[in-house]
C-alpha positions in Angstrom: 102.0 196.8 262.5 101.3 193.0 263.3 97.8 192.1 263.9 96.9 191.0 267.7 95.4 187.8 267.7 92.8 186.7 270.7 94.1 183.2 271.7 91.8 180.6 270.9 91.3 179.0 274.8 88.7 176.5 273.3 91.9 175.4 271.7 93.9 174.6 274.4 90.7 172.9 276.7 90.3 170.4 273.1 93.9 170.1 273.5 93.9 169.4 277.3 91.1 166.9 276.9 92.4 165.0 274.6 95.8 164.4 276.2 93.5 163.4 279.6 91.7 160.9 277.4 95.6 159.7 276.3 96.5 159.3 280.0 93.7 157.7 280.9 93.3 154.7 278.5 97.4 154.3 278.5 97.0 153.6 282.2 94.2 150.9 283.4 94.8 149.3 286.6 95.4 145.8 285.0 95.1 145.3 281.1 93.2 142.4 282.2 90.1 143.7 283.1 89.5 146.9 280.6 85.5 148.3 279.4 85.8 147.9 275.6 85.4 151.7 274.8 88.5 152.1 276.6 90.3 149.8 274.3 91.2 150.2 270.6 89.3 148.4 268.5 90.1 145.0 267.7 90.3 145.4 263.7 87.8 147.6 262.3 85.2 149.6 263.7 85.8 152.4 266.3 85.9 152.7 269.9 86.0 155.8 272.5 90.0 155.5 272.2 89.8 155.6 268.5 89.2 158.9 268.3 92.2 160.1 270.3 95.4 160.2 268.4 93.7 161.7 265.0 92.1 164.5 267.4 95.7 165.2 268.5 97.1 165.1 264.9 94.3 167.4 263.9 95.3 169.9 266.9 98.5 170.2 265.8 97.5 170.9 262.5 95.1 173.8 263.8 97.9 175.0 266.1 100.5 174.8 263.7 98.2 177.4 261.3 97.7 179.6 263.8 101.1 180.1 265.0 102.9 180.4 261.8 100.2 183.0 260.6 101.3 184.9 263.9 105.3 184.4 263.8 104.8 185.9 259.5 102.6 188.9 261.2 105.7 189.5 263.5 108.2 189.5 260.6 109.6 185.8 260.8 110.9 184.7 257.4 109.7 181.2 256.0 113.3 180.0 256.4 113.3 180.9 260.7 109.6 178.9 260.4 111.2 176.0 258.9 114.3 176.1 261.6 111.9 175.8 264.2 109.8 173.1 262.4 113.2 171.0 261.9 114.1 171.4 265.8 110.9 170.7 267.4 110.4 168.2 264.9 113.7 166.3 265.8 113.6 166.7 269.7 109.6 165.1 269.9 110.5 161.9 267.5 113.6 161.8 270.2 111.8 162.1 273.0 109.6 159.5 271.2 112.6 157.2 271.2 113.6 158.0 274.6 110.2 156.3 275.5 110.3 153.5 273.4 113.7 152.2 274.5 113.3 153.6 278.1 114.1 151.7 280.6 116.6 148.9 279.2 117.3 150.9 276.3 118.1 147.6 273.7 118.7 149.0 270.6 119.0 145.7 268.8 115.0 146.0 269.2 114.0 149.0 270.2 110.6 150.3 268.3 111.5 152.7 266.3 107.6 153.7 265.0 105.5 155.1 268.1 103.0 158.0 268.8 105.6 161.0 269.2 107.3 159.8 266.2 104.7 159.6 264.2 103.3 163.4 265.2 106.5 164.3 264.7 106.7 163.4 261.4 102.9 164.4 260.6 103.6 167.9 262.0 106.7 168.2 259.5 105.2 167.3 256.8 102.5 169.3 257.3 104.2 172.4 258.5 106.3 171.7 254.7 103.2 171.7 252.5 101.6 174.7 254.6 105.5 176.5 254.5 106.0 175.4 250.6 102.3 175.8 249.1 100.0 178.9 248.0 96.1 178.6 248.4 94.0 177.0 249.9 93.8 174.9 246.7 96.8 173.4 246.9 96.3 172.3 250.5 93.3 170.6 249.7 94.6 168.7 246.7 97.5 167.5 248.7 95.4 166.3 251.4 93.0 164.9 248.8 95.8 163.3 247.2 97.3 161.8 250.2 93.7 159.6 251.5 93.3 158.4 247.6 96.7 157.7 247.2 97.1 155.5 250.0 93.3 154.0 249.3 94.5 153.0 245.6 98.3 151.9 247.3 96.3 149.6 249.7 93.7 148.3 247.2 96.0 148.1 244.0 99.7 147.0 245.0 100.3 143.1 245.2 101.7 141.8 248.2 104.4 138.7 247.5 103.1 135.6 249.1 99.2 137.3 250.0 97.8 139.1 246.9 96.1 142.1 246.0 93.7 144.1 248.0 94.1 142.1 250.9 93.3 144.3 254.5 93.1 141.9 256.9 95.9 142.0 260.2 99.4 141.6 259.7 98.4 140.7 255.8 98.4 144.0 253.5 100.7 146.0 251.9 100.7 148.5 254.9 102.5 145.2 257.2 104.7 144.1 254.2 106.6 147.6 254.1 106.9 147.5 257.7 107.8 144.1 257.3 110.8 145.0 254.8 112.2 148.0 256.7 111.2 147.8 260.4 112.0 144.1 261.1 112.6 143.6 264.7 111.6 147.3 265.5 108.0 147.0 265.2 105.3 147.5 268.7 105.8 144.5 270.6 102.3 143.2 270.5 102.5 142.3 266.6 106.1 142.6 266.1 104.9 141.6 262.6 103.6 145.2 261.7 103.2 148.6 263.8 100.2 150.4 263.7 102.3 153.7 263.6 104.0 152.3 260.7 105.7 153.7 257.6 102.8 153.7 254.8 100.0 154.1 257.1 101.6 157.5 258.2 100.7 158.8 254.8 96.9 159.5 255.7 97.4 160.1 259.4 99.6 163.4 257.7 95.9 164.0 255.7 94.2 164.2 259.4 96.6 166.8 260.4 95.9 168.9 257.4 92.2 168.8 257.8 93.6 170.9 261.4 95.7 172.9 258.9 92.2 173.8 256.6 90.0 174.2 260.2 93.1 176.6 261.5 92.7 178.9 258.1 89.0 178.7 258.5 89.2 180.0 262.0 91.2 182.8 260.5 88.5 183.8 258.5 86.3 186.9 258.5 82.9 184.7 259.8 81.5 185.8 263.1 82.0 183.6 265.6 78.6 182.2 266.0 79.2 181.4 261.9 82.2 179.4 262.3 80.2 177.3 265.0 77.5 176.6 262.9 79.9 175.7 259.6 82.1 173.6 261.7 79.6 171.5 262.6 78.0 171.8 259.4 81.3 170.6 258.0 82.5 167.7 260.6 78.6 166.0 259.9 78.9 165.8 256.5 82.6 163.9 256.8 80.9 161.8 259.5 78.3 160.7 257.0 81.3 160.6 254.1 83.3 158.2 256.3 80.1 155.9 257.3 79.3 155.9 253.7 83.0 154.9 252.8 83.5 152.0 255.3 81.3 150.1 253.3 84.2 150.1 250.8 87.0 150.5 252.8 86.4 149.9 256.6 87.3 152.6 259.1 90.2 151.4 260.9 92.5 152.5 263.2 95.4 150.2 263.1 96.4 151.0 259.2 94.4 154.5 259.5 92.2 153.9 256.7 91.1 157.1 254.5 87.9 156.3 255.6 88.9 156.3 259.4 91.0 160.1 258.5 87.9 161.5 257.6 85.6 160.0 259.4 88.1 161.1 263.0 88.1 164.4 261.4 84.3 164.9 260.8 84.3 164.1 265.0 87.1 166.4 265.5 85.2 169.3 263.8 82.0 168.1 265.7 83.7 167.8 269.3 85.7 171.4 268.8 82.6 173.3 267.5 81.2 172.5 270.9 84.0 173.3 273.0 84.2 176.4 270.6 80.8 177.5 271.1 80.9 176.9 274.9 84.4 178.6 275.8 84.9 181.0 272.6 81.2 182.3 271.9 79.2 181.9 274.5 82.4 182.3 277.2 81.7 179.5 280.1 85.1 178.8 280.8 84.9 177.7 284.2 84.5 174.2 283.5 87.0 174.0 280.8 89.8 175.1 283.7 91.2 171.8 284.0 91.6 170.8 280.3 93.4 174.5 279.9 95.8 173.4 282.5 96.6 170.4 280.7 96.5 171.5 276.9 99.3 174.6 278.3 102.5 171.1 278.5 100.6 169.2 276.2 103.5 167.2 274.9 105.1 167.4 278.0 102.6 165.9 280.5 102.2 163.2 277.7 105.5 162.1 277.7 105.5 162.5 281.4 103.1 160.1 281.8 104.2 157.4 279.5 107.5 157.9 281.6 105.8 157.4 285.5 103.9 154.4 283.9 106.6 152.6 282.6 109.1 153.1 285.7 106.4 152.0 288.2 105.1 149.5 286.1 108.3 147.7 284.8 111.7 149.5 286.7 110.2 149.6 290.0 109.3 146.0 291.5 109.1 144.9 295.4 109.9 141.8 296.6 107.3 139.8 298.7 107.3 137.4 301.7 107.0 134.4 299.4 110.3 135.4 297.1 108.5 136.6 294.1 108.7 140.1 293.1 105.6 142.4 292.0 105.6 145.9 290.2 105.2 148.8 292.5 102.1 149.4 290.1 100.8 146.0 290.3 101.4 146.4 294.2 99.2 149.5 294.4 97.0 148.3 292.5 96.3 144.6 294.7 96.1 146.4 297.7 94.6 150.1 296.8 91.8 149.9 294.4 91.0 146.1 293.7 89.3 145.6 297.1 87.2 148.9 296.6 85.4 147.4 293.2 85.3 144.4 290.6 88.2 143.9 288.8 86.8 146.3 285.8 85.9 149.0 288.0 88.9 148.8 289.9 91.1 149.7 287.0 88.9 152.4 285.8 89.6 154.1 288.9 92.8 153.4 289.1 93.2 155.3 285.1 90.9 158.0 286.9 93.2 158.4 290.1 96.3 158.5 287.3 94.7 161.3 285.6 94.4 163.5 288.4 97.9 162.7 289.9 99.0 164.0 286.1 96.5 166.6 286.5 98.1 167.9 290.1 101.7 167.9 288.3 100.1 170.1 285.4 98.5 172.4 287.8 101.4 173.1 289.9 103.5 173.6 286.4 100.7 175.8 285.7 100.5 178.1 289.0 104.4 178.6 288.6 103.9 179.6 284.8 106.3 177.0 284.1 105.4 175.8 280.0 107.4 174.0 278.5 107.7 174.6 274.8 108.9 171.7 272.6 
């Protein structure tokens, strides 16, 4: 008889907090007038927004665990697992596409890299090494092997025209690949490298399997008040391991340093354990409503987003008295929010006012049961 599992709500509220934290620093009023922790940083070094993608690689990889262990309990074979994998794998990298080109759709330069694809492909590759290998062991050797191989790939592999070792912007071997197979399909800001790109994917799959190693530890047979105190136990001593490693290799987002995957997943462990001992253990839950609502259509309210922002923002213009045309985002943004503060405060409100209008979408989806499973 299968095991019954108690669903892991702190889960879902990390989950739904993270993807609130997405919305909010993809939409500012004006990209003019942003508070720095609200921006990634500019080369190395961490910021507030920093820590959002790797948390949601390192969800996926706890949520991934966790259902897989309770699809086997039901009888599902490894080869219906992988079925699944492959599907939901495919339609997020296409939805992921969808976005990118969306809404003039020119292939001839549409960016093929992006945030969907790249959890798409983290979330296969990890769902392979979690479908493919025994022990714990093994998990940890490939994640292991991942962060140094990359490290000695960065450090140790000449770069035609710039040298060895070289980790400066748009000038180590991370760019040069995407250089050589993304050319013309790279984010528009650099259009030189992507930081989504091909090599740097390598360690941001090593963030989702520190999820992978959290999700079996959850499974384990500690009490729950143990697992809080391990987890936090666990996610200081990578904080102090990354610190110690930037002086080597600086944490960095944009080409997702090892030091930056283990640093991200020390806060990961650190930010959960609270979230786990709040909801999980000690059982306040009332608070957390909100983020449970929005971790339920994770993906979905994601995508959703990035959708409403671009149509307003780029499809959707008005034209004025003088001629001219303005964005219907720009427009609301003039007239709405910029005379209630300074410029900075202003668009802080504005990414506050977008979060709740996602928020009222995800609670309605909620109230009707309607979850959308990717």
């Amino acid at each position: 008889m299968a095991q019954q599992h108690e669903r892991l709500v702190s889960l879902d509220a990390f989950r739904g907090a993270t993807i609130a934290g997405m919305v909010l620093v993809n939409n500012p009023g004006t990209w003019s007038a942003i508070y720095p922790q609200l921006e990634h940083a500019e080369w190395n070094g961490w910021t507030f927004t920093d820590w959002i993608f790797p948390f949601f690689l390192w969800i996926v990889g706890v949520s991934l665990t966790l259902s897989f262990t309770a699809r086997r309990e039901r009888g599902d074979s490894r080869t219906q697992l992988l079925r699944q994998v492959i599907r939901r794998s495919i339609i997020i990298f296409a939805i992921g596409l969808f976005l990118a080109g969306f809404p003039y759709f020119n292939f001839s330069t549409i960016r093929i890299p992006g945030v969907l694809q790249r959890i798409a492909v983290c979330y296969f590759t990890a769902s392979l090494i979690v479908l493919y290998t025994k022990g714990l062991r093994v998990q940890i050797m490939w994640l292991v092997g991942l962060l140094v191989s990359y490290w000695l790939i960065m450090k140790l592999v000449p770069v035609p025209g710039i040298g060895v070792g070289v980790m400066e912007r748009g000038r180590n071997f991370s760019a040069y690949v995407d250089g050589l197979f993304l050319s013309g399909h790279m984010w528009g800001q650099t259009k030189t490298w992507d930081p989504e790109g091909i090599v740097s994917t390598l360690p941001a799959i090593a963030t989702t399997l520190f999820g992978v190693l959290t999700g079996r530890f959850l499974q384990g047979t500690f009490t729950k008040e143990e697992k809080t105190s391990w987890m936090f136990v666990a996610g200081n001593v990578l904080l102090l391991l990354g610190a110690i490693l930037d002086m080597w290799l600086p944490i960095n987002k944009s080409i997702w340093t090892a030091s930056y995957a283990i640093f991200m997943a020390g806060w990961a462990l650190v930010c959960f354990a609270m979230f786990y001992w709040l909801i999980d253990v000690r059982g306040y839950r009332r608070w957390a409503t909100p983020f449970i609502i929005l971790g339920m259509n994770a993906i979905a309210l994601y995508s959703l987003s990035e959708f409403i922002g671009k149509l307003y923002a780029i499809l959707i213009t008005v034209h004025r008295p003088d001629g001219t045309e303005i964005s219907v985002q720009e427009l609301i943004f003039n007239s709405v929010f910029l005379p209630l503060a300074s410029p900075i405060n202003a668009s802080l409100i504005f990414a506050v006012c977008f979060v709740l209008f996602i928020f009222s979408i995800a609670w309605v989806m909620w109230r009707n049961k309607w979850f959308i499973k990717v």
